[in-house]
C-alpha positions in Angstrom: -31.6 -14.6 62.6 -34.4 -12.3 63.2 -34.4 -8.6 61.3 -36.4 -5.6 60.9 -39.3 -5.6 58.2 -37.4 -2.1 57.0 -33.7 -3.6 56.4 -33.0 -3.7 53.0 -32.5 -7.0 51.7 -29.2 -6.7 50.5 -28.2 -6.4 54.3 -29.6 -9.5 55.4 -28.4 -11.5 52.2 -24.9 -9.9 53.5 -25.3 -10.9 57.1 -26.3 -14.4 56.4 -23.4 -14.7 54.4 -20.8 -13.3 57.0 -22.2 -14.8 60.2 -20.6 -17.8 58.5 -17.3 -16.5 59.0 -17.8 -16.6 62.8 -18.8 -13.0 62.8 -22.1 -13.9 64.6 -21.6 -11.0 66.9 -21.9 -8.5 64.2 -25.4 -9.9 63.2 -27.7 -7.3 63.4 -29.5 -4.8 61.0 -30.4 -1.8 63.1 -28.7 1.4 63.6 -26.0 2.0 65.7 -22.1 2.3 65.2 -22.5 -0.4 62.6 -25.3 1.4 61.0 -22.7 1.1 57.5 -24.5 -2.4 56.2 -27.7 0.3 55.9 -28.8 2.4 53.3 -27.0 0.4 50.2 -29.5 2.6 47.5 -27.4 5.4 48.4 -26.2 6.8 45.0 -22.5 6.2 43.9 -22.4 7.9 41.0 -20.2 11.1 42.1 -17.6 13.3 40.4 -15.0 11.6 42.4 -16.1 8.1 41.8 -15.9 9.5 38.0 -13.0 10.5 38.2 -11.7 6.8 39.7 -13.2 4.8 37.4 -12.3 6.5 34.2 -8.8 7.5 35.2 -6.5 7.5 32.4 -4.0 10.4 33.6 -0.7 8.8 33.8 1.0 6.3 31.1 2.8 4.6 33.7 1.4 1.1 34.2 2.2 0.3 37.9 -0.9 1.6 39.7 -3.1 -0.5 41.8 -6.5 -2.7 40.3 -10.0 -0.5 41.5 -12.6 -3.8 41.8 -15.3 -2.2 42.8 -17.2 1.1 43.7 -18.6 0.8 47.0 -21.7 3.0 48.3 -20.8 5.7 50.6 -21.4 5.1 54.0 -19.4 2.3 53.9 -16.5 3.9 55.9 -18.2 7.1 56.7 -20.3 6.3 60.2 -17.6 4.2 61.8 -15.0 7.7 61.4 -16.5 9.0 64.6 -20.3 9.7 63.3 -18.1 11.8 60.0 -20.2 10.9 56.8 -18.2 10.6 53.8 -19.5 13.7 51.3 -20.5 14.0 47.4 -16.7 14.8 46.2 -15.9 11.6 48.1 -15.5 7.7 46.4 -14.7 4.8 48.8 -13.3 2.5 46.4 -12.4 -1.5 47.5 -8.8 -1.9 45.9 -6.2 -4.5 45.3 -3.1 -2.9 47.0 -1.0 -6.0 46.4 -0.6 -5.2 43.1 1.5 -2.6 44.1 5.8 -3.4 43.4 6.8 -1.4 46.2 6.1 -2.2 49.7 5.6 1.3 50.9 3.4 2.1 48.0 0.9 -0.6 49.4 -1.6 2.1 51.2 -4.7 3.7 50.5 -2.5 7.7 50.5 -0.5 6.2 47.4 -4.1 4.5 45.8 -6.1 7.7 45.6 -2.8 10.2 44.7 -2.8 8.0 41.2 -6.3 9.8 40.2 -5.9 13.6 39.7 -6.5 16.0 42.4 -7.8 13.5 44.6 -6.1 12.6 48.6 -7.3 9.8 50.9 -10.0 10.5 53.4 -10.1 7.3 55.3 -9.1 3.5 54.8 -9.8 0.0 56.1 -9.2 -3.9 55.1 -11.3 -5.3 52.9 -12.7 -8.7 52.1 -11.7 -10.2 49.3 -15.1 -10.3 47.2 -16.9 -7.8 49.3 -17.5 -3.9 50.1 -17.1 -4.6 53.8 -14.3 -3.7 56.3 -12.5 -7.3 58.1 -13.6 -8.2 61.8 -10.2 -6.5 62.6 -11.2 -3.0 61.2 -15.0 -3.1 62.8 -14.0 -4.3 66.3 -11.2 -1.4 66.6 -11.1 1.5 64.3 -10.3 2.7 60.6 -6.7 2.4 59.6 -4.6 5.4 58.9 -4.4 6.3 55.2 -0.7 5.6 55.4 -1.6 2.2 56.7 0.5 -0.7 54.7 -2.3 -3.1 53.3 -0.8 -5.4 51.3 -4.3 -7.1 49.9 -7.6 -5.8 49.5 -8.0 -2.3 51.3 -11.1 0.2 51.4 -10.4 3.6 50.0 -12.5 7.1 50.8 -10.5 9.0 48.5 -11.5 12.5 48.6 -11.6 15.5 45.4 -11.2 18.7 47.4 -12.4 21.8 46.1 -9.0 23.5 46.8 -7.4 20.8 44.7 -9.9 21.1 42.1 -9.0 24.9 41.9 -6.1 24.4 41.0 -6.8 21.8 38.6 -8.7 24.2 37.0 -6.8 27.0 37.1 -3.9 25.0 35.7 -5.9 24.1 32.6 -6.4 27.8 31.7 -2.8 29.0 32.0 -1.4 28.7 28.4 1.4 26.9 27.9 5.0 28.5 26.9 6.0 28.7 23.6 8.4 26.0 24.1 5.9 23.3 25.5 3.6 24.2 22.6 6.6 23.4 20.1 7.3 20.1 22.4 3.4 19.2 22.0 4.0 19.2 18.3 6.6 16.6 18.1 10.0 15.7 17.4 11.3 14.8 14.0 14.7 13.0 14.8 14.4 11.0 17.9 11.7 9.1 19.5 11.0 9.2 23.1 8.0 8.7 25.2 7.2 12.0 27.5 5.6 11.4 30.9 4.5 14.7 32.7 4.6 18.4 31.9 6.1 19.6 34.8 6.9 23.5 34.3 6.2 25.9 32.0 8.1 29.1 31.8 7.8 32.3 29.2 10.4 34.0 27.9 11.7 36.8 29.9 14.2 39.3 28.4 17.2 37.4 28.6 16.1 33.7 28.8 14.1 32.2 26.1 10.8 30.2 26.6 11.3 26.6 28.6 9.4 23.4 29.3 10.2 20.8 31.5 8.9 17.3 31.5 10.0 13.8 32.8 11.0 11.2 30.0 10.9 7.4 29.4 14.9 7.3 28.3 14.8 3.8 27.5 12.0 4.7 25.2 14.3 5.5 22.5 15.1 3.1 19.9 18.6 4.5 19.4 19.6 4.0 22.9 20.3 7.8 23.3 19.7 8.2 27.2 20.4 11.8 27.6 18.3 15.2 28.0 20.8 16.9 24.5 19.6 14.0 22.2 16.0 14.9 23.8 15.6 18.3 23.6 17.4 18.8 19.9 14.8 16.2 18.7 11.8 19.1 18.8 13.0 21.6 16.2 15.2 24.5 17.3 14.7 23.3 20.8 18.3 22.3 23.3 18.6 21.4 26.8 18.8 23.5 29.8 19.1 21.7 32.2 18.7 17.9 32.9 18.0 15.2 36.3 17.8 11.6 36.9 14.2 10.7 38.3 13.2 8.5 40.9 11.7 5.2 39.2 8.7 5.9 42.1 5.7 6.7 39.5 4.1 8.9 42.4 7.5 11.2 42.8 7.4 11.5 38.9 3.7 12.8 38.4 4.6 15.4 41.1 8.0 16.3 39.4 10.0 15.8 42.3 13.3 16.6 40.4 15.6 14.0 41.4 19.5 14.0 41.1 20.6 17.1 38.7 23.0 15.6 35.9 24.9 17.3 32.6 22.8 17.8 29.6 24.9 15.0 27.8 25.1 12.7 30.8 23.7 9.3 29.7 21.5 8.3 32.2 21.7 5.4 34.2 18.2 5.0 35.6 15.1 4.4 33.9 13.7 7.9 33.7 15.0 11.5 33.6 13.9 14.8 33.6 14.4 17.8 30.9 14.1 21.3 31.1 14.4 22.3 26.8 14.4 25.8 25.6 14.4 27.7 22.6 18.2 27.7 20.6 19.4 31.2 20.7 19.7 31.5 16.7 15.9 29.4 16.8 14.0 30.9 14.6 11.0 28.7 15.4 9.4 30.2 18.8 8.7 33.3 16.0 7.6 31.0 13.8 4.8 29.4 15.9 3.0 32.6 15.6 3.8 33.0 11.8 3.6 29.5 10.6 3.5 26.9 9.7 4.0 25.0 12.7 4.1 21.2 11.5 7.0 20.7 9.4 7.5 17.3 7.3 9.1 15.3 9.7 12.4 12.9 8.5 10.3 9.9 7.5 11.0 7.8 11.1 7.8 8.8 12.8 5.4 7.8 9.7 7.2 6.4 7.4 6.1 6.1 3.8 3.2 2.9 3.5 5.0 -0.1 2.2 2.3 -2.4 -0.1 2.6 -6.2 -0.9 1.7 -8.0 -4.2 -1.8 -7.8 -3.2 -1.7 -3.9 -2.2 -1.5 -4.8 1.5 0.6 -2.6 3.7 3.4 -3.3 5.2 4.5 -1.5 7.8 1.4 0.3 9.6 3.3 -0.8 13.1 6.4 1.6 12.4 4.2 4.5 12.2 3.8 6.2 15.3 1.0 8.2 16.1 0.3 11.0 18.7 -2.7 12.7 19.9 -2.1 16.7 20.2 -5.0 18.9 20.9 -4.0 22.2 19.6 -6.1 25.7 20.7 -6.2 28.8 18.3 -6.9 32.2 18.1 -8.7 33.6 14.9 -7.4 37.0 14.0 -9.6 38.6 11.1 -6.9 41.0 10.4 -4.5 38.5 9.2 -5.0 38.4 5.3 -3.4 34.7 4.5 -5.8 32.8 6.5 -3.5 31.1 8.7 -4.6 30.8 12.4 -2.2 31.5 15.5 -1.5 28.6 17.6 -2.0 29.6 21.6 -2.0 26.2 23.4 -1.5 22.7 22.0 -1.6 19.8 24.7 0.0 16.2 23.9 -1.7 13.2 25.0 -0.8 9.6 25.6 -2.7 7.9 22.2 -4.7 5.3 23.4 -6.4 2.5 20.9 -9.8 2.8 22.6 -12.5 2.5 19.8 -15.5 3.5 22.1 -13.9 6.4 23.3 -12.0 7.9 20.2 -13.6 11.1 19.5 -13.2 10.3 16.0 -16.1 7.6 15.6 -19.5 9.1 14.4 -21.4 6.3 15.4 -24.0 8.0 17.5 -24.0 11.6 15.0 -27.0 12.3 12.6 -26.0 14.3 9.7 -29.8 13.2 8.2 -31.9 13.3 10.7 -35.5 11.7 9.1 -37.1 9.3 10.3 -40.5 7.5 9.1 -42.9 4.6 9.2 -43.0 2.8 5.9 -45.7 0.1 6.7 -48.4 0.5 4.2 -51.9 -0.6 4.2 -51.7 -4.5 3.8 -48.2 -4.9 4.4 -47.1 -8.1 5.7 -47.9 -8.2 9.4 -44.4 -9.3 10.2 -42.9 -6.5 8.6 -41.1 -3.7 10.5 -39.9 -0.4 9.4 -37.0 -1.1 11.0 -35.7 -4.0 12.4 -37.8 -7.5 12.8 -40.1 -9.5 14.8 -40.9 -13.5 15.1 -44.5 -12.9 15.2 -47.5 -10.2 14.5 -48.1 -10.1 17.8 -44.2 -9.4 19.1 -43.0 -5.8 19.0 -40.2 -4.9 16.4 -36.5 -4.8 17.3 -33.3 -3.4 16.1 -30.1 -2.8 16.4 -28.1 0.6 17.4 -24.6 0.4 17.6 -23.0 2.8 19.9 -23.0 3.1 23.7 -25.6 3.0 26.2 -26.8 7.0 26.3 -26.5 7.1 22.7 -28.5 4.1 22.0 -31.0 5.0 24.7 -31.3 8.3 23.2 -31.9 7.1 19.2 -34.4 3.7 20.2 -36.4 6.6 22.2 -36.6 8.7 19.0 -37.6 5.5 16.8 -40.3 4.5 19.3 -38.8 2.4 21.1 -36.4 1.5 24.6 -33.7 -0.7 25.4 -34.9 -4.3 25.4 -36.0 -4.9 29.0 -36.4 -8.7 29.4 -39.0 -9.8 32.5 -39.4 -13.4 31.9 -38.0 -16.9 30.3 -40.5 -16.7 27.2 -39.1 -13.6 26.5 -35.7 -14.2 26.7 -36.3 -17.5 24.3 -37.8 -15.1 21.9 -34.9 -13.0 21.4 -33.2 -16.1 21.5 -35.0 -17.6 18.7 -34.3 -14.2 16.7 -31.0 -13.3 17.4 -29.6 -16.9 17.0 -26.6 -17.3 19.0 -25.5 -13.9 18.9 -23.4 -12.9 22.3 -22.5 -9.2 23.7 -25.9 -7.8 23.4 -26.2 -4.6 24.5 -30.2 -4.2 26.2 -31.6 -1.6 29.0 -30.1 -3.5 32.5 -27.7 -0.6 34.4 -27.4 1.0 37.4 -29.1 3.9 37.7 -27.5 5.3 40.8 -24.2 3.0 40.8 -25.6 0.5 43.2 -29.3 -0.9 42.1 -30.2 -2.2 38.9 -32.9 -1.1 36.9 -34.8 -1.2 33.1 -34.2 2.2 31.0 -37.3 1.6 30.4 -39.1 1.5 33.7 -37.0 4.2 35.7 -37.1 4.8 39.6 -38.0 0.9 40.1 -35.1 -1.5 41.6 -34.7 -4.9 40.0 -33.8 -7.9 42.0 -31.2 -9.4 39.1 -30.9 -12.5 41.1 -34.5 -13.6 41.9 -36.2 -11.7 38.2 -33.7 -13.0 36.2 -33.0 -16.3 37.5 -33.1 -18.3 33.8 -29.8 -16.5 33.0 -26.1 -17.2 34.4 -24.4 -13.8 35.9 -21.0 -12.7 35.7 -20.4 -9.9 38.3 -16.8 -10.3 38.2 -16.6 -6.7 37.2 -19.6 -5.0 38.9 -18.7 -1.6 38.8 -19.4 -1.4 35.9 -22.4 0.4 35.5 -24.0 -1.6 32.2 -24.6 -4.9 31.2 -24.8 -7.1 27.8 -26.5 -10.3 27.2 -25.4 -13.6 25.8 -28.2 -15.8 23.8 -25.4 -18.6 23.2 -25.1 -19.2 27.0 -27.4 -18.0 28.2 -26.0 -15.3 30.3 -25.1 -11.9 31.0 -22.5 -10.2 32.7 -21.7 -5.9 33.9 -20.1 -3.8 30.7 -18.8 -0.4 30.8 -22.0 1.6 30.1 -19.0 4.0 27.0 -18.1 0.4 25.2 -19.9 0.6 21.8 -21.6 -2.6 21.4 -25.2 -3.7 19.1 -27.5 -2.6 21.9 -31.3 -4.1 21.0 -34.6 -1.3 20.7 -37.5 -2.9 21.5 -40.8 -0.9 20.2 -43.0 0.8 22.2 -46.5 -1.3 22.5 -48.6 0.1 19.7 -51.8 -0.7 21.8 -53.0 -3.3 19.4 -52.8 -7.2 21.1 -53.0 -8.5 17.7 -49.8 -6.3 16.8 -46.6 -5.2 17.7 -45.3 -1.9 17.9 -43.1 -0.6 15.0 -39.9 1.6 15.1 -39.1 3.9 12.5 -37.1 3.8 9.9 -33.8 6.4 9.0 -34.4 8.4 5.8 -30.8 7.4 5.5 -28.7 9.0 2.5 -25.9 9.3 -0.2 -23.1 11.0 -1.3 -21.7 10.8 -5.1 -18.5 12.1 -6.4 -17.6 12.5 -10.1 -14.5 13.0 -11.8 -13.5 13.8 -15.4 -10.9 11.6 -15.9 -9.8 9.2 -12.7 -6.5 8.1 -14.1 -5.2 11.4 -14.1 -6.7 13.4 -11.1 -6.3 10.7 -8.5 -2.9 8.8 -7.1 -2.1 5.8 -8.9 -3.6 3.8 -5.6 -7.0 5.7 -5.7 -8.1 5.5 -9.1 -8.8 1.7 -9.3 -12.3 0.7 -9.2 -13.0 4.6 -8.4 -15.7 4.0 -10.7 -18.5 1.6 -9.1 -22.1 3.0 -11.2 -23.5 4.4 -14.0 -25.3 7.6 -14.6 -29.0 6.5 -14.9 -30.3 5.8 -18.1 -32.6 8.2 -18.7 -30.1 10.6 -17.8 -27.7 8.9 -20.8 -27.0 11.0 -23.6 -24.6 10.0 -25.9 -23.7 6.4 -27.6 -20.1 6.7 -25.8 -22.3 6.5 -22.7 -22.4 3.1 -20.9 -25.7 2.7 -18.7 -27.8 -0.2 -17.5 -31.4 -0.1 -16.3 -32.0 -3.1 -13.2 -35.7 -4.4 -12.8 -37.0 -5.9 -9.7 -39.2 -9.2 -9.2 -40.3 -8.9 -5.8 -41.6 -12.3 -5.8 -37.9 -14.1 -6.5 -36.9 -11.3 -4.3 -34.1 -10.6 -7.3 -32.9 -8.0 -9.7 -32.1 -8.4 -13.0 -30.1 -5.8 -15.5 -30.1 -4.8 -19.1 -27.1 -3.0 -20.1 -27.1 -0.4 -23.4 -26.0 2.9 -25.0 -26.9 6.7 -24.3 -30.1 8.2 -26.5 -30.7 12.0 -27.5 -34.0 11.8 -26.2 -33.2 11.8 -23.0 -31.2 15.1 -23.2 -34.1 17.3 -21.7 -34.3 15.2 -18.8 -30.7 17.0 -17.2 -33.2 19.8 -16.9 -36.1 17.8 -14.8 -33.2 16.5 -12.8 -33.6 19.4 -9.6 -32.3 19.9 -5.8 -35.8 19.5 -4.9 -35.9 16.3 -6.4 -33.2 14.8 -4.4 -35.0 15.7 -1.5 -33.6 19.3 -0.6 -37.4 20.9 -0.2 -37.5 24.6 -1.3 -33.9 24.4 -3.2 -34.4 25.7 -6.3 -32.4 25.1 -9.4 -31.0 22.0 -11.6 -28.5 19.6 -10.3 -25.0 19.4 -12.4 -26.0 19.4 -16.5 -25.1 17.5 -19.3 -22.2 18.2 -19.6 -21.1 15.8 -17.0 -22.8 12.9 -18.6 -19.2 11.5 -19.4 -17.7 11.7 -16.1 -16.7 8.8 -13.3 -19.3 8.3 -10.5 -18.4 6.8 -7.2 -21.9 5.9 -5.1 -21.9 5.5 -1.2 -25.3 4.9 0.6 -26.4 4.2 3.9 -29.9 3.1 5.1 -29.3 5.0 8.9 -28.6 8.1 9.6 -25.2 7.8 11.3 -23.9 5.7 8.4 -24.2 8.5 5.7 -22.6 10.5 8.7 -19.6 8.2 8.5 -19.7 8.8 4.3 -19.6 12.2 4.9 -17.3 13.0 7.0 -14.8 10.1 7.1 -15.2 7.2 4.9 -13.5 8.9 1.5 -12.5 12.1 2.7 -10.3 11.3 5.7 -9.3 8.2 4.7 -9.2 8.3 1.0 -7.7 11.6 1.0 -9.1 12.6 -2.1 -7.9 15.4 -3.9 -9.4 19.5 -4.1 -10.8 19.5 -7.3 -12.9 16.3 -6.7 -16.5 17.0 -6.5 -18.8 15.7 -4.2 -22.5 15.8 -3.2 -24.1 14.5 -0.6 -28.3 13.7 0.3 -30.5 12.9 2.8 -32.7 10.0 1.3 -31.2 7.0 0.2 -34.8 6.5 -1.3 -33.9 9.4 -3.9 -30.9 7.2 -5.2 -32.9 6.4 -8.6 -33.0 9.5 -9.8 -29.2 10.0 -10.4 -27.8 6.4 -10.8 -28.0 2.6 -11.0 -25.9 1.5 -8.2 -24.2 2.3 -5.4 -21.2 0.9 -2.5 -23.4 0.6 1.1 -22.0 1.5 4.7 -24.6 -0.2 7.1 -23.5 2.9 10.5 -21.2 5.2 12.0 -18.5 2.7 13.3 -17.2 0.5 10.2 -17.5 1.0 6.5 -19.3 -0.8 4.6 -21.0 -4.0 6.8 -24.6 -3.8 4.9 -26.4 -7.1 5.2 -28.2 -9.0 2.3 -31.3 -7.9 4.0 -30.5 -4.0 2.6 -30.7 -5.2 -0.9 -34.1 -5.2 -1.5 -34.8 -2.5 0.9 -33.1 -0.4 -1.7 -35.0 -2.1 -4.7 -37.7 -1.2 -2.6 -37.5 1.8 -1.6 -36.2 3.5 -5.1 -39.3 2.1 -6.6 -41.5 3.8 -4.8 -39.7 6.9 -5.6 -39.9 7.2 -8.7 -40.2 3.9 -10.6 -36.8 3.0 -11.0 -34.6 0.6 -8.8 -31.0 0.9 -7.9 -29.0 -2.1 -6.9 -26.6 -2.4 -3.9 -22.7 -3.1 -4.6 -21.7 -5.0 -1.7 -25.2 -5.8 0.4 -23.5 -9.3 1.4 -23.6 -9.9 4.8 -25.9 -12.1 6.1 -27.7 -12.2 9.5 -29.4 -9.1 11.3 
């Protein structure tokens, strides 16, 4: 087959391939009406293609497989010269998995993502982004074309749709959807769409009306009355029976009206609840407060075995509710008026829950600590096999994040060009699989290195040595697999152990370096433990000693831990408080523990007697995970704790003798053996004195 020097050769790889499949008379390369096989580098990565492949709209579970994101001219030049525009995604879908027969076209495909319709449709092949013989020889099918297999979807975002998307989003919601938003205390059922909204007028209190899940409820209740009186001060105004068709319930078509206290006989059903004439509560949404204790079936009370495990986390359920206010300075009790408050379904999605900190810097120092006739293999942060091989590390979070911190350590996503390298990440990483490293798709359709933008790479030819998994190639990332070897596409949000690769230092003889986090600490400190905290907080509360030359007193328990580099061990003496150390409460400053320009002494004396609890992290997002979640979200503890927290897990020494370790932002705790003389270390220098990590157990890097 003979094709011009300028086809790309993704074309002719297709073409060889399909002229197999007796297609010979659709050979050809050049432009004309089947000009679609050109111009593949054409960029993907749209709103509306967005939009498709993180759709998450709908809790319904019936909606058809997306396989792959196709690039946009796919459809567009057959439609009568029409090019397919920027708020358009053609999309190769598996229509089959569709129930419904009807349901089987490209109209019903593209109405499941939000504001978007169908523009054009077409057969697919199976494993490719190309229309059939059928659809090439004759024309596009209709949108409402029955394709019951693998179909080619231009689904389209119009602006007009968009509008009112948008406009939508701003109108607050009634007073009775906000209370709805908030919960129910009495009966559990799962709510589908917010259909209407209405405000109270003079003679008809504030409504909502949403379509329910009736067999949802565990107590078999199948009716709009047991519904609505489950949200306090709420009852039902009207009810319906709903078509089991997921597309006629996300547009609320209303369906067959019924009685309030009509069990329903299908599986979902639609509820209009308003405010109780005697309700107090629609007032009391603007006075507060708005979350009263539910009756113990939502989140039940923990149940613990023997061995303090809990027992019932599974008969808790949990909602997401995204509440708006409105800050009034006039109001004198502090209490914040709530204008809009939006339930969501409550998906367990680690790498998207806003509540991770993995990629947040509360401390944001960095630094090189190599040191004039430092072992050549050493890195600031992470490691290297040889003098000569760059250092690299690992960030966990997703790809921007991680592409964003390796660049501000002096370093980029590990870009791998040949076999040797490969082996050598191999040989460092032993066996380790699901590594995160700079292959994506910068434009949706070609590959290339973060490091090495604006140049293509030919995955199948460059990286031959490895096996490829493209079973899921619209995804826009990849990870690698030492064990295999192998790598296969990743959604570029998944938080994974991407690998930074430093920066060549310009040296042949040696490797760049990436620096290190200044890292940091937080310390809390009670009187008495037993007391102030609940009976299932105050074990082990206490996990260090005061330092000793901060010891007092002969009640005073301290130790003092000495370091022997050479064993690569720590060794402890333990002993008794002494008065001449009493003047050092007044050497012991802000400035000290790293806050430059901070003047005054930190705590006094006087607290000599008190519990510590030490928490450390040697990166920055880890001491943002102490700080903000690890004991104070999940602990709970209580007001009159007191807490302080440092950048500088280097300035540890000055305060106590040991301390707990949480390695990042995604998991407590996790610090490897590896840590433990990195804090010996790095105390020392400090200020002569070493503190010793709690739990630095882990093994590996």
């Amino acid at each position: 087959m003979q094709a011009a020097d300028s086809v790309d050769q993704t074309c002719i790889l297709y073409l060889e391939q399909q002229c197999n499949y007796d297609h010979s008379e659709l050979c050809t390369c050049g432009p004309g009406p089947n000009g679609l096989l050109q111009d593949l580098e054409t960029s993907v990565d749209t709103a509306a293609c967005l939009r498709v492949l993180q759709s998450t709209q709908s809790y319904y579970e019936d909606y058809a497989k997306t396989d792959n994101i196709c690039p946009p001219n796919t459809l567009g030049e057959i439609a009568g010269g029409s090019q397919i525009d920027g708020n358009t995604c053609v999309a190769r879908a598996s229509l089959s998995d569709y129930d419904e027969q009807e349901d089987k076209t490209c109209s019903h495909y593209c109405a499941f993502h939000k504001s978007m319709r169908c523009a054009a449709a077409a057969y697919a092949y199976s494993d490719s982004c190309y229309m059939s013989k059928a659809a090439l020889l004759t024309d596009l099918v209709t949108c409402d074309t029955v394709i019951d297999g693998d179909a080619l979807c231009a689904c389209e975002l119009p602006d007009d749709y968009l509008e009112l998307e948008e406009a939508e989003a701003a109108t607050p919601p009634s007073n009775a959807c906000i209370n709805m938003a908030l919960g129910g205390d009495d009966i559990d059922y799962t709510v589908g769409e917010y259909c209407d909204s209405a405000p109270a007028s003079t003679d008809t209190p504030s409504s909502c009306k949403v379509t329910v899940n009736a067999y949802s409820n565990a107590l078999g209740e199948r009716n709009c009355d047991s519904f609505c009186g489950s949200f306090e001060g709420m009852q039902c105004a009207a009810a319906a029976e709903v078509s089991d068709n997921w597309h006629d319930r996300r547009r609320c078509y209303s369906g067959t009206p019924i009685a309030c206290d009509a069990t329903v006989e299908v599986r979902f059903m639609m509820c209009t609840c308003q405010f109780s004439p005697d309700s107090v509560r629609a007032d009391q949404l603007y006075t507060g407060p708005v979350l009263t204790p539910n009756q113990g079936m939502k989140c039940p009370a923990y149940q613990y075995d023997a061995d303090h495990r809990q027992q019932n986390e599974n008969d808790r359920d949990y909602s997401k509710v995204t509440l708006t206010y409105e800050v009034d300075p006039g109001r004198q009790d502090g209490a914040l008026k709530v204008v809009s408050a939006k339930k969501e379904r409550d998906e367990d999605h680690s790498s998207r829950d806003s509540y991770n900190v993995n990629d947040v810097e509360v401390c944001d120092g960095l630094e090189s600590t190599i040191e004039e006739g430092d072992d050549p293999l050493k890195c600031s942060f992470g490691h290297r096999l040889r003098a000569s091989s760059p250092c690299y590390g690992k960030l966990e979070m997703n790809f921007d994040s991680a592409t964003t911190a390796c660049a501000a350590r002096g370093g980029h996503l590990l870009s791998i060009e040949t076999e040797d390298e490969f082996l050598e990440i191999s040989e460092l990483y032993v066996g380790q699989n699901n590594l995160g490293w700079g292959l994506y798709k910068a434009n949706g359709f070609d590959y290339e290195w973060a490091s090495n933008p604006g140049v293509s790479v030919d995955v199948a030819t460059e990286l031959s040595f490895l096996n490829q998994d493209w079973s899921h190639w619209k995804y826009g990332c990849t990870v690698l697999n030492l064990n295999s070897p192998s790598m296969r596409d990743n959604e570029c949000f998944n938080v994974l152990n991407y690998i930074c690769e430093a920066d060549p230092s310009g040296n042949p003889e040696q490797g760049g370096d990436l620096l290190a986090d200044e890292g940091g600490f937080c310390l809390w400190y009670l009187e008495d433990p037993d007391l102030e905290l609940p009976d299932d907080e105050s074990n082990g509360f206490r996990n260090t000693e005061i330092a000793h030359f901060l010891a007092v007193s002969e009640e005073t328990s301290t130790r003092k831990y000495f370091y022997f580099p050479e064993y690569q061990e720590a060794h402890d003496a333990s002993f008794r408080g002494h008065e001449v150390n009493r003047d050092n409460w007044d050497l012991l400053t802000y400035e000290k523990l790293g806050r430059v320009g901070e003047d005054g002494a930190f705590l006094g004396e006087e607290f000599e007697n008190y519990d510590f609890h030490c928490h450390m992290s040697p990166t920055n997002f880890g001491i943002t995970r102490i700080y903000m979640q690890q004991h104070m979200l999940e602990r709970l503890y209580p007001g009159q704790f007191k807490k302080h927290c440092f950048c500088g897990y280097k300035h540890l020494a000055h305060l106590v003798s040991r301390c707990d370790c949480t390695l990042n932002g995604v998991r407590n705790n996790n610090c490897r053996s590896e840590h433990r003389p990195l804090l010996w270390e790095a105390t020392q220098r400090e200020n002569g004195e070493v503190v010793r990590c709690n739990n630095c157990n882990n093994r590996g890097f």
